[in-house]
SERO-4910 file (N, C-alpha, C, O; in steps of 0.05 Angstrom, whole numbers):
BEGIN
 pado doro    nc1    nc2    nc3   cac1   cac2   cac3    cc1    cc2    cc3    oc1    oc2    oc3
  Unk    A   1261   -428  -1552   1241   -448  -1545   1214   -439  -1556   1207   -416  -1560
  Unk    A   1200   -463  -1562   1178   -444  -1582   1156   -458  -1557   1156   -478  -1542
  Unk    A   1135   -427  -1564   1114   -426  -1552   1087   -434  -1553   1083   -413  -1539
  Unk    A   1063   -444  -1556   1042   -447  -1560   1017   -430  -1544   1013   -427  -1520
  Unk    A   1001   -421  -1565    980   -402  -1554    954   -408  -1575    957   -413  -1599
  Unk    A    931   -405  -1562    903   -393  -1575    889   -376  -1564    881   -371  -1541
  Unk    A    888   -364  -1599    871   -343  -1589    831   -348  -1595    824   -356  -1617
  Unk    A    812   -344  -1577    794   -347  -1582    770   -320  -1588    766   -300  -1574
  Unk    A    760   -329  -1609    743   -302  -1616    710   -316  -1626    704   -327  -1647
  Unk    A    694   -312  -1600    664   -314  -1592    639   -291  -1616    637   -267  -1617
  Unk    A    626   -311  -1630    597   -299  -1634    608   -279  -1661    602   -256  -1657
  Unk    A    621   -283  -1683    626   -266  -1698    606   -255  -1718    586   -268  -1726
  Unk    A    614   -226  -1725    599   -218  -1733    597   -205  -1761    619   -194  -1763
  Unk    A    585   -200  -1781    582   -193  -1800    599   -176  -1815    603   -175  -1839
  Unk    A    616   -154  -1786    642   -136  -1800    660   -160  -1794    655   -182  -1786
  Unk    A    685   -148  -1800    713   -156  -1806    728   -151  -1778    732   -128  -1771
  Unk    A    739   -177  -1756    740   -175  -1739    773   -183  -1734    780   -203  -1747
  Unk    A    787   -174  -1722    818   -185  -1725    819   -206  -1701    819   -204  -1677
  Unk    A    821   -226  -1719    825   -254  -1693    857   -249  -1682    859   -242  -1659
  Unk    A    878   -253  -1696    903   -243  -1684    921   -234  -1702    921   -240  -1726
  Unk    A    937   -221  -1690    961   -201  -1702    991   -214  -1698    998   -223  -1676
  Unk    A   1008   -213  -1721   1032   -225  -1717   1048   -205  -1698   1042   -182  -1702
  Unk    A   1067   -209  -1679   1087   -196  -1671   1119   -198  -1682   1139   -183  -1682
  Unk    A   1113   -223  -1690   1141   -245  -1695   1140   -255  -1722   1121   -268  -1732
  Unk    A   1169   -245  -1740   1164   -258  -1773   1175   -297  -1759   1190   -311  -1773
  Unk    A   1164   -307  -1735   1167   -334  -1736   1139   -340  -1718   1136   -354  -1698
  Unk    A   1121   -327  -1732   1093   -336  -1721   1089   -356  -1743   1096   -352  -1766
  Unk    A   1074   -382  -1732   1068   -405  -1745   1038   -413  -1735   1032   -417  -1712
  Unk    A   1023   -413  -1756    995   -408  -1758    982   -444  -1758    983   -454  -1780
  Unk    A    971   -461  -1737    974   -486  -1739    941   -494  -1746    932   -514  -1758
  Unk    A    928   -470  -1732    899   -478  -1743    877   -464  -1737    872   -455  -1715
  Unk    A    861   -463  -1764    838   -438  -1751    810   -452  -1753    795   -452  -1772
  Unk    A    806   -468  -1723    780   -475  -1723    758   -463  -1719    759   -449  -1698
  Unk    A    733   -461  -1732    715   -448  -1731    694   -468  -1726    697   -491  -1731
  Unk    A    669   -457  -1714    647   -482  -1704    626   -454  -1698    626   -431  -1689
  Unk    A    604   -475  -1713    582   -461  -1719    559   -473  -1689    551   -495  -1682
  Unk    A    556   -445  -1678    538   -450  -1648    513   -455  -1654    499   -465  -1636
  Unk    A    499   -448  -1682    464   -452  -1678    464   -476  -1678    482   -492  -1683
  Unk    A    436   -481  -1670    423   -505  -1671    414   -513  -1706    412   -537  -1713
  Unk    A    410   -497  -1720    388   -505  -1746    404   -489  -1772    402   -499  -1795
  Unk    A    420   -465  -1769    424   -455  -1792    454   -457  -1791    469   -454  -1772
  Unk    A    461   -466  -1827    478   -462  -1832    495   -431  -1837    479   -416  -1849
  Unk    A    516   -420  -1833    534   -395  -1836    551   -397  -1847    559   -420  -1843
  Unk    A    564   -386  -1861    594   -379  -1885    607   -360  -1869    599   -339  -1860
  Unk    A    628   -373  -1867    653   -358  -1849    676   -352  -1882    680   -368  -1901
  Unk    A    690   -317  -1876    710   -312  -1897    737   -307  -1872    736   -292  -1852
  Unk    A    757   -321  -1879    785   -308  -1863    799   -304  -1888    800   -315  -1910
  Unk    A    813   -273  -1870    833   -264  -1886    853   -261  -1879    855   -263  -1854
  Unk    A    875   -257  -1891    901   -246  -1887    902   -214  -1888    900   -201  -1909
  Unk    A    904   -201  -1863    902   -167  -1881    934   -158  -1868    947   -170  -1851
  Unk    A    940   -133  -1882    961   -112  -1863    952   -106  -1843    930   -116  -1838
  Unk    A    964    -89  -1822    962    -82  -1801    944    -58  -1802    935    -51  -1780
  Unk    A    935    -42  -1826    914    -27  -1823    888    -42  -1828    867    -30  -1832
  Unk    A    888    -69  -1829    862    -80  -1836    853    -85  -1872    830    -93  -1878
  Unk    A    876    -78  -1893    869    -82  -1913    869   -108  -1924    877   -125  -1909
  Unk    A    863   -115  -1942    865   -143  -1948    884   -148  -1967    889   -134  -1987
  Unk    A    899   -176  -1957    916   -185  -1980    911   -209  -1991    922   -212  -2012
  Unk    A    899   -226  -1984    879   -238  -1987    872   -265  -1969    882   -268  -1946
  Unk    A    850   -287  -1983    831   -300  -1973    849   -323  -1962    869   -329  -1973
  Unk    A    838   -334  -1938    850   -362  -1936    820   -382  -1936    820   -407  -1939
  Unk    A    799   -367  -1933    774   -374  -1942    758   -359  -1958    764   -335  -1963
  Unk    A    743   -366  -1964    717   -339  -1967    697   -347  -1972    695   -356  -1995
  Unk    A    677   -347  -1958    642   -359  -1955    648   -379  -1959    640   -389  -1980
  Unk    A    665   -392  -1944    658   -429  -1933    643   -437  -1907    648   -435  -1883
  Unk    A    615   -451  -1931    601   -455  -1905    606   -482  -1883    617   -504  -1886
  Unk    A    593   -469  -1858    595   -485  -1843    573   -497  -1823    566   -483  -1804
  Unk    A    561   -526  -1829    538   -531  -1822    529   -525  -1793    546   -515  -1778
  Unk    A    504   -530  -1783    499   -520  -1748    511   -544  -1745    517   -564  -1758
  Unk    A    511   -533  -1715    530   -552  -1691    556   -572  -1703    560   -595  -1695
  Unk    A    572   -556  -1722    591   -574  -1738    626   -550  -1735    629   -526  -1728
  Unk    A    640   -565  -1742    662   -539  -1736    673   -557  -1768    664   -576  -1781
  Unk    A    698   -534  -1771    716   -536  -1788    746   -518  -1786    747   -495  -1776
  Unk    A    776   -535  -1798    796   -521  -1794    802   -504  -1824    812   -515  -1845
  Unk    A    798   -489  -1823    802   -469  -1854    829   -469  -1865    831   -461  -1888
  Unk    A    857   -480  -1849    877   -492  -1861    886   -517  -1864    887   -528  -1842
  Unk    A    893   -529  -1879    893   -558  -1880    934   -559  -1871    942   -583  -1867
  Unk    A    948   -546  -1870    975   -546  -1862    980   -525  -1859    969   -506  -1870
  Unk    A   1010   -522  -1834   1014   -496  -1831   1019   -467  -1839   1027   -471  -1862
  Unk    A   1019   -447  -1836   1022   -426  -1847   1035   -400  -1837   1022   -382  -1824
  Unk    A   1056   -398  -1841   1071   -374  -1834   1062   -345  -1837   1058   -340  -1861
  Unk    A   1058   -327  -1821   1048   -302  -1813   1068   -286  -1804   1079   -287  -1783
  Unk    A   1073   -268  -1830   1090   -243  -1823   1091   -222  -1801   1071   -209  -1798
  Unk    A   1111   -218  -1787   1095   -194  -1770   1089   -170  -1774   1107   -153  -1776
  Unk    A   1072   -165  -1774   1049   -150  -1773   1025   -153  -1793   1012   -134  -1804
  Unk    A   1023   -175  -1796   1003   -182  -1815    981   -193  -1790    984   -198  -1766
  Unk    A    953   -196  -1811    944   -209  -1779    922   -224  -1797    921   -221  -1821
  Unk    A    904   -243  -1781    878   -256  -1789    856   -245  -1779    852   -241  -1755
  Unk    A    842   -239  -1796    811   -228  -1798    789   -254  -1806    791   -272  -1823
  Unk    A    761   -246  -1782    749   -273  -1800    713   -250  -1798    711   -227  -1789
  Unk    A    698   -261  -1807    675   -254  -1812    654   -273  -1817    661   -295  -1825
  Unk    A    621   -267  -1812    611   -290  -1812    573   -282  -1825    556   -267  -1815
  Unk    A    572   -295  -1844    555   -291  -1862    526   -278  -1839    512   -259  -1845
  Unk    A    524   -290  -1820    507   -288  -1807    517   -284  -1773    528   -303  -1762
  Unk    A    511   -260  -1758    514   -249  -1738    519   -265  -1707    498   -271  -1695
  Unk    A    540   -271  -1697    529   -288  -1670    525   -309  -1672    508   -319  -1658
  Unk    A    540   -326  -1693    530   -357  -1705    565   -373  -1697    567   -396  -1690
  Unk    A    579   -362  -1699    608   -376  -1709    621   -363  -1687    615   -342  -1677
  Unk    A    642   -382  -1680    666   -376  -1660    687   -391  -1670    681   -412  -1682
  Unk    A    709   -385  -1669    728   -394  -1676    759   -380  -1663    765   -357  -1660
  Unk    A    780   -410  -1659    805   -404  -1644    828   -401  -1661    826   -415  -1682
  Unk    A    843   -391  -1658    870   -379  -1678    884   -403  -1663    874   -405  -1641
  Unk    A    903   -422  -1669    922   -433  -1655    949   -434  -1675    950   -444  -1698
  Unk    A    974   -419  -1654    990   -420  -1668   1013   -420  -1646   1008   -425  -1622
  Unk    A   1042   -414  -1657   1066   -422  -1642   1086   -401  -1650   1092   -397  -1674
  Unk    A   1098   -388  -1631   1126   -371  -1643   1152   -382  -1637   1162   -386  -1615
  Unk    A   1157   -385  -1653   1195   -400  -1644   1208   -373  -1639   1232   -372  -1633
***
């Protein structure tokens, strides 16, 4: 029976932050909304795909901006996540961007 979960990750910041980690090669990645909290400035959010030591394999974004008080989903269809791979996101500017992992393991 498959499951549904989000994960949420508040106020990101300039390092490389792991939004979530696969456990399951049947993790299904349904959407990574991000929404920009200022009032006035725009921010560039990068997600990645890394290994489980944090290296990168690569971009599913990178410096896509995202206007104030506006959100965006950085996949336009689903995406399968190996386990132990995980999503990393980062954010041009400190404490500006939050964004939720939502995904499903069968």
């Amino acid at each position: 029976m498959a499951t549904f979960y989000n994960r949420v990750v508040k106020n990101l910041d300039t390092s490389k932050i792991a939004a979530f980690q696969s456990t399951s090669d049947s993790t299904i990645i349904l959407s990574i909304l991000v929404a920009n909290t200022t009032g006035s400035t725009a921010a560039d959010v990068t997600v990645e795909q890394d290994d489980a030591s944090s290296n990168l394999e690569g971009y599913l974004a990178r410096q896509l901006t995202v206007p104030s008080q506006s959100n965006i989903d950085v996949i336009s269809n689903k995406f399968i996540l190996p386990s132990g791979k995980q999503i990393s996101v980062l954010s041009s500017s400190s404490g500006s961007l939050d964004t939720i992992v939502s995904y499903v393991e069968v």
